[in-house]
C-alpha positions in Angstrom: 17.8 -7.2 19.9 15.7 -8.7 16.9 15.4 -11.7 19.0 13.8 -10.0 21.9 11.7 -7.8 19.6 10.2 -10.9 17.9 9.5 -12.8 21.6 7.7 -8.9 22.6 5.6 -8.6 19.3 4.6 -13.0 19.6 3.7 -12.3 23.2 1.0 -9.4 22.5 3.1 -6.3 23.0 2.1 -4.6 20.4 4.9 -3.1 18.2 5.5 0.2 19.4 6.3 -0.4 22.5 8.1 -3.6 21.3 10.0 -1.8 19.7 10.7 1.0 21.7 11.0 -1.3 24.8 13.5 -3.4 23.6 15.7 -0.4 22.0 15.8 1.3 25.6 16.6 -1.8 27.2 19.6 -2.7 24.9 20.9 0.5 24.8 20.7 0.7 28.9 22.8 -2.4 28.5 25.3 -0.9 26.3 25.2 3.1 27.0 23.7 3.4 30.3 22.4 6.8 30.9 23.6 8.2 27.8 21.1 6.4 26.0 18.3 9.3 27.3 20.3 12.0 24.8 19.7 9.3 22.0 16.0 9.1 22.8 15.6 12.6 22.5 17.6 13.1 19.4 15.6 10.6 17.7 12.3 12.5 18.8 13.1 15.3 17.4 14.2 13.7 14.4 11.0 12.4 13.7 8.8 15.4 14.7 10.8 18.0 12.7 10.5 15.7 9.6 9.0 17.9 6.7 8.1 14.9 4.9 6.0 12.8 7.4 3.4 15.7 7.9 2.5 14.1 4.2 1.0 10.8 6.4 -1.8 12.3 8.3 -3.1 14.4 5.0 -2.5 11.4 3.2 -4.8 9.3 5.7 -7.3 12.4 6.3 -7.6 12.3 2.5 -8.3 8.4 2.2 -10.9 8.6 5.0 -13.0 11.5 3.7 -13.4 10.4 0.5 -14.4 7.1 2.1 -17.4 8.8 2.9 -17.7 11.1 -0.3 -19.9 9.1 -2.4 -17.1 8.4 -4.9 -16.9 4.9 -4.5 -20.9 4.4 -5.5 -20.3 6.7 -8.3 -17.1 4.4 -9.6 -19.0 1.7 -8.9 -21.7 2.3 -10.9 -20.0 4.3 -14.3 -16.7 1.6 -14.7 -19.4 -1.8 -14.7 -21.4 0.4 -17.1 -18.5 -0.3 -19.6 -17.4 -4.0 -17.9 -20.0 -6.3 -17.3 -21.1 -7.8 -20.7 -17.3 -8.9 -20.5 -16.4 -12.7 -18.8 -15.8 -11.9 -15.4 -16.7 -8.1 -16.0 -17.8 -7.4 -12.5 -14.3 -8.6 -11.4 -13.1 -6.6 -14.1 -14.4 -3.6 -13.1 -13.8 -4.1 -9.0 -9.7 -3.6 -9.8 -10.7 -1.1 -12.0 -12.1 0.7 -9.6 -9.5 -0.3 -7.4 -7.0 1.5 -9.1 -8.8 4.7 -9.0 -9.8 4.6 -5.5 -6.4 3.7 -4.3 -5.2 6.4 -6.5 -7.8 8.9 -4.8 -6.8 7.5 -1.4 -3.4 5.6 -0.2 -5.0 3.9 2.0 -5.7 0.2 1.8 -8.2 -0.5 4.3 -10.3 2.1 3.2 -10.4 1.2 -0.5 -10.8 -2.6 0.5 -13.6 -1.9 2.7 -15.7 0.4 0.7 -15.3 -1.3 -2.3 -15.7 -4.6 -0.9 -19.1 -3.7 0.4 -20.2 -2.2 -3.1 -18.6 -5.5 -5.0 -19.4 -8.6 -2.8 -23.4 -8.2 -3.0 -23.3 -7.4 -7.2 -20.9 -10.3 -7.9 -22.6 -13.0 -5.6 -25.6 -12.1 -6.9 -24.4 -13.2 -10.4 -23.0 -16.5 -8.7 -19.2 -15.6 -9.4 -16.6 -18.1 -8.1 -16.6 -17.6 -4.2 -12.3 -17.6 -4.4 -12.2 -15.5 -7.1 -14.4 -12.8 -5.4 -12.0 -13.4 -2.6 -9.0 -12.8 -4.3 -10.1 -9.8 -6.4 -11.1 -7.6 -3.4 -8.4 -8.9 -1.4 -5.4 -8.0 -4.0 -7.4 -5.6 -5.7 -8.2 -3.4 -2.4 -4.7 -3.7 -1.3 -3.3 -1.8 -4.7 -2.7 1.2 -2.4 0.6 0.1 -1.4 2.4 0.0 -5.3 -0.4 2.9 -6.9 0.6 6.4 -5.8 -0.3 8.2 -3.2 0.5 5.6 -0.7 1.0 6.2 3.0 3.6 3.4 3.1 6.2 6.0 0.6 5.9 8.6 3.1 7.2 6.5 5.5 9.1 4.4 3.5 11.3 7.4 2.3 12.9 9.4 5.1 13.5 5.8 6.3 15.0 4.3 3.8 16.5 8.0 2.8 15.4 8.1 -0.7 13.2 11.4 -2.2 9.7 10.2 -1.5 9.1 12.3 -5.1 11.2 9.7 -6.7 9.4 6.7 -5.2 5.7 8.2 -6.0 7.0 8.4 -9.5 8.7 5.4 -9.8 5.9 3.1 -8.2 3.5 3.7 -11.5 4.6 1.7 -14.0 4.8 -1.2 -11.5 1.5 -0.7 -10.0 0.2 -0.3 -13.9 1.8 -4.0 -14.1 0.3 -5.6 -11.6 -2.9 -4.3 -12.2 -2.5 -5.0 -15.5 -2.1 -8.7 -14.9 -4.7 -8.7 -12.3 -7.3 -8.0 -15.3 -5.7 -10.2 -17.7 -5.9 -13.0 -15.5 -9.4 -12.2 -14.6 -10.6 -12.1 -17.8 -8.6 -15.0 -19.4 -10.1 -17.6 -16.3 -13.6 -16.2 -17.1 -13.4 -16.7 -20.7 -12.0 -20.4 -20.5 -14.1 -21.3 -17.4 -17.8 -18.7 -18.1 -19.2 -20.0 -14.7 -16.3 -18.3 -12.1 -17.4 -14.7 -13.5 -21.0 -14.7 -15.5 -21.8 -11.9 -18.2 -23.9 -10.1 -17.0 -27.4 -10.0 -19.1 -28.8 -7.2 -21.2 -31.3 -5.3 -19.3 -34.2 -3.4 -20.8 -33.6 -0.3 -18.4 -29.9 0.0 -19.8 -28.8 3.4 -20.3 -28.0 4.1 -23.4 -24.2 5.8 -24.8 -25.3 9.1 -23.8 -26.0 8.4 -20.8 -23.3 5.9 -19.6 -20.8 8.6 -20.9 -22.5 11.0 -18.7 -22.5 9.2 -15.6 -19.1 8.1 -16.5 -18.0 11.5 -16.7 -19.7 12.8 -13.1 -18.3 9.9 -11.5 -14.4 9.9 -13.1 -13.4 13.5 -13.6 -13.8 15.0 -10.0 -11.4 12.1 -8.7 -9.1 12.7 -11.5 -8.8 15.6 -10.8 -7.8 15.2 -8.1 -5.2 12.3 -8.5 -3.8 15.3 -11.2 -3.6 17.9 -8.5 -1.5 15.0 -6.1 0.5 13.3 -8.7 0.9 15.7 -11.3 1.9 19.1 -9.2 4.6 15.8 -8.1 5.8 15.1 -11.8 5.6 18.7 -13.0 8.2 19.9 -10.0 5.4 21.8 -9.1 5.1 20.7 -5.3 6.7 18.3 -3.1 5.0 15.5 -2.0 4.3 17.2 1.3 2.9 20.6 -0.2 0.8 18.0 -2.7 -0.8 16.0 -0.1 -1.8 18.9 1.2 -3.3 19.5 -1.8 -5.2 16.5 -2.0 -6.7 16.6 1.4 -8.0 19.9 0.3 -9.4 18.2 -3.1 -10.9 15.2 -0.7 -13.0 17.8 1.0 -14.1 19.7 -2.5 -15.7 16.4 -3.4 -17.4 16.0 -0.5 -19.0 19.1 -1.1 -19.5 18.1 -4.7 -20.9 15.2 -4.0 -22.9 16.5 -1.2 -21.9 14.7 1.4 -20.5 17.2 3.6 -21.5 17.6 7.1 -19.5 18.7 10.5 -20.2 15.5 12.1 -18.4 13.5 8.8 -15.7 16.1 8.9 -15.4 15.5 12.9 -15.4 11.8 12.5 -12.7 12.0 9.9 -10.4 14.0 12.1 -11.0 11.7 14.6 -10.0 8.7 12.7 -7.0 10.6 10.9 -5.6 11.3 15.0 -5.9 7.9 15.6 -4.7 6.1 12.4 -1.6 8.9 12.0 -1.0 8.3 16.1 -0.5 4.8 15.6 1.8 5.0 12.5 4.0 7.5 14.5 4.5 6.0 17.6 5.4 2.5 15.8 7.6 5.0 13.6 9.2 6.8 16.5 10.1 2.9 18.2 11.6 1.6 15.1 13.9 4.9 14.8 15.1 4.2 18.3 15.4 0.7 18.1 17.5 1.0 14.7 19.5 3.6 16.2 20.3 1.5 19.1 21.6 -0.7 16.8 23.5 0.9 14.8 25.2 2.7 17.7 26.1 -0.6 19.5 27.6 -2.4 16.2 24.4 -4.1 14.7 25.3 -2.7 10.9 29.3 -3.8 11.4 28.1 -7.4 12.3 25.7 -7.9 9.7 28.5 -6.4 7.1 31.2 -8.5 8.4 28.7 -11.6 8.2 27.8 -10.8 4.3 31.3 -10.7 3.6 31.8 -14.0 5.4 29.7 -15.6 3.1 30.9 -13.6 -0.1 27.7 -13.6 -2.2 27.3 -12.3 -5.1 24.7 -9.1 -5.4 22.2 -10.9 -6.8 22.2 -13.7 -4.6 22.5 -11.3 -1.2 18.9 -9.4 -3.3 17.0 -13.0 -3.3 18.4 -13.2 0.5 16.9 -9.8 2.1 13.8 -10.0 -0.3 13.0 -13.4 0.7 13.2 -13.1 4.4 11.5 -9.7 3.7 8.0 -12.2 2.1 9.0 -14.8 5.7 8.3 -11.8 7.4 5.1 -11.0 5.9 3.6 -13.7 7.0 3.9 -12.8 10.2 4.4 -8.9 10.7 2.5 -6.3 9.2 4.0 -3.7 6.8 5.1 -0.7 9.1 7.2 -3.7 11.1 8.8 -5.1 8.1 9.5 -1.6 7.1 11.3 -0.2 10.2 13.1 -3.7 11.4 14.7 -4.5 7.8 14.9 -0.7 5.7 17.5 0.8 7.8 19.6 -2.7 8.3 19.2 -3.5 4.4 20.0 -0.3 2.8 23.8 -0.2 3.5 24.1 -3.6 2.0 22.4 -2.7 -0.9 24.3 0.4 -1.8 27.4 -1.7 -1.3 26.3 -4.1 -4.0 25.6 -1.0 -6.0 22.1 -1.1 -6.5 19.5 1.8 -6.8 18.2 2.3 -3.6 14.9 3.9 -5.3 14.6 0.6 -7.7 15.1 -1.5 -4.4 12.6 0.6 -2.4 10.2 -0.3 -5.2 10.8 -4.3 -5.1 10.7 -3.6 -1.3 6.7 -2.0 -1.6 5.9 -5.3 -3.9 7.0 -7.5 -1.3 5.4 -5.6 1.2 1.9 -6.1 -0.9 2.5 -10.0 -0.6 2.4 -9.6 3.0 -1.0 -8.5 2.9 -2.5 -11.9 1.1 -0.3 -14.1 2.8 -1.8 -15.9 5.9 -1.5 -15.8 9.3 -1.3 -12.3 9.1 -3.0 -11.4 5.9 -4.5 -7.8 7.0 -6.2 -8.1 3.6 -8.4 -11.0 4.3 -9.0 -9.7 7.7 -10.5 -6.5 6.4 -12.8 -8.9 3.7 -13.7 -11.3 6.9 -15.5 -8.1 8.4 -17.4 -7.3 5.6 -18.3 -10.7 3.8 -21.3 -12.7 4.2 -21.1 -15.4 6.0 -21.5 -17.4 3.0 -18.2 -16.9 2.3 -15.5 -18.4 3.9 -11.8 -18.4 5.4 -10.7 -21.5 2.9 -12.7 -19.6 0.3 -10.6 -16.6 1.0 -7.0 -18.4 1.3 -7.5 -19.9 -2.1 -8.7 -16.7 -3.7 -5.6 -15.3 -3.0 -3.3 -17.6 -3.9 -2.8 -16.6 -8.1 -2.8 -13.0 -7.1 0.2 -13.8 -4.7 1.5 -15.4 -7.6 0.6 -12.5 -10.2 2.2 -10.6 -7.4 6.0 -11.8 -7.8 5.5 -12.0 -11.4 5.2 -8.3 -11.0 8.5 -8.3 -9.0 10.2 -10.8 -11.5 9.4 -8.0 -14.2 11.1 -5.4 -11.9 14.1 -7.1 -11.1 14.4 -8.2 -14.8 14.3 -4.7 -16.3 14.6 -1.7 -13.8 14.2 0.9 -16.1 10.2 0.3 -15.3 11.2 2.0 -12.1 13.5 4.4 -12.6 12.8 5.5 -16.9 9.7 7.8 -15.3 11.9 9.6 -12.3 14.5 10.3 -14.8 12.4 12.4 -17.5 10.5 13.7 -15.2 12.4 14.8 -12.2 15.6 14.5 -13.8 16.6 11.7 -11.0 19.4 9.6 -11.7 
């Protein structure tokens, strides 16, 4: 079946159908007609899901407040504070980064948007061409390890683990990586000044007043918001269905407030929200039938019996599914990974007695390699549609390279001490 799947999705059939195609083939093989009842029962599974109605308010939030204004106003108050530092332009594109992707869970939108407010201020300045690269590419691609993300919704009824848990439990590692995205930045600025220039005084800069002024109108609406998602979350007060709802409601408030509001944005938005949310649930629906296909004809038993062949030891069967989960991103993109290797991987890591929620979490970090590693790096496809010509693919390949590295350092961390995962869960919503 995998086989078949992977010859499908090579030849241009695009996943869904691969997916789905192959599943209903199989299980013709194997069930003959009985496999129709299947089918059905796996519809239903998937449109009676509670949880997934999160994904299209999640998506209809990221692309309103793509068109909010709130990415101009970030842009504007966080290198306020950032650009007499070395590399403080770069600084302050992850910065804003982790706002937008916390304002959004998508990543193409916060890539995009920022990456057309970034690219023009740094090249101006003359910053290293790879390291603008590689701090819109990893920077813009944050929204898959800061919550909201669109990939936890899915991830979760999947995977069968409380999306709640995994929203909470992502922080501290998205704060980590993050983290060592800026410290990286600003240590190669400061030992090489010509990658990421100061930017000069100016004798039209605002002064404090001011900058904390336009730092306030720009930072407390979105805040806000991220509150009303996350924290109704971590204060038990809704689940993560009932608080994106919440946050689709707080992306169309700052519209308002920001006074970009029309019916033809709001029409366009619902437009793109059908699409995006169409395409995420029929690929979602496929993989559900194709892993129940599997299951049902003896997939799981055989890959058991062939982990106990080999007898390895938990940690060495971890390095196994986590590395052929990074081979896979270099070819499939995250929603693929997701519904090919979750549902085949989570048995075997239960019966190595791991916590599937602190395995979900190393899971969403490998997925974010996948989106900086070539051939199929969505990231730098997103920054080839919006860069200059002036910058280019082996400009782009490079760039990314010590953020891929950063990346697994993040992972390292994880594995090493778990309680960054699962300490916030377990105060919080008394997870265990």
């Amino acid at each position: 079946m995998l086989l078949a799947m992977f010859v499908l999705v090579f030849l241009g059939v695009h996943v869904a159908f691969a997916l789905s195609g192959t599943a209903l083939l199989f299980g013709w093989l194997v069930f003959k007609g009985a496999i129709i009842f299947q089918v059905m029962d796996k519809i239903e599974d998937i449109a009676s899901n509670f949880v997934l109605a999160a994904v299209p308010l999640f998506v209809f939030m990221g692309t309103m407040l793509e068109r909010s204004g709130i990415a101009e106003e970030l842009f504007e108050a966080v290198h306020l504070w950032t650009r007499r530092l070395p590399g403080g332009l770069a600084l302050g594109t992850v910065i804003m980064c982790v706002i937008f992707a916390a304002s959004t869970g998508v990543i193409g939108a916060t890539e995009t948007v920022v990456g057309l407010l970034a690219i023009p201020a740094m090249l101006k300045y003359a910053y290293n061409k790879p390291l603008i690269c590689g701090t819109i590419c990893a920077g813009g691609s944050l929204g898959t390890i800061i919550p909201p993300s669109v990939v936890v919704v899915v991830l979760g009824p999947v995977a069968d683990v409380s999306v709640g848990d995994l929203l909470v439990g992502m922080i501290f590692p998205g704060l980590i990586m993050a983290s060592l995205y800026v410290v990286y930045i600003f240590v190669l600025c400061a030992i090489q000044p010509a990658f990421g220039p100061r930017v000069p005084p100016a004798p039209d800069d605002p002064p404090l007043s001011r900058r904390l002024a336009i730092t306030a109108h720009a930072l407390v609406p979105p805040l806000l918001m991220i509150f009303a998602v996350l924290g109704s979350i971590m204060l038990g007060w809704a689940a993560p269905t009932e608080a994106a709802a919440l946050g689709a409601l707080g992306a169309i408030l700052l519209t308002f407030f920001y006074r970009k509001f029309s019916l033809a944005m709001l029409t366009e938005s619902v437009l793109k929200t059908l699409r995006i949310t169409s395409m995420i649930m029929a690929i979602l629906l496929g993989g559900t039938i194709f892993t129940g296909v599997f299951f049902a004809a003896g997939g799981i038993a055989l890959t058991n019996q062939a982990v106990s062949y080999f007898d390895l030891h938990a940690w060495a069967l971890l390095a196994l599914l986590l590395g052929m989960v990074f081979l896979a991103g270099f070819v499939l993109d995250w929603i693929s990974i997701l519904l090919i290797f979750i549902p085949i991987f989570m048995p075997l890591v239960k019966a190595a007695g791991f916590n599937p929620v602190w395995f979900c979490i190393l899971f969403l970090i490998i997925i974010q390699t996948s989106y900086l590693t070539p051939p199929m790096a969505p990231a730098i496809f997103y920054l080839r549609g919006i860069a200059p010509p002036s910058i280019t693919l082996l400009d782009m390949y490079k760039g990314v390279i010590p953020f891929i590295l950063l990346q697994l350092i993040t992972l390292a961390v994880v594995m090493v001490f778990p309680e960054t995962v699962l300490w916030l869960p377990s105060k919080l919503l008394g997870f265990k």
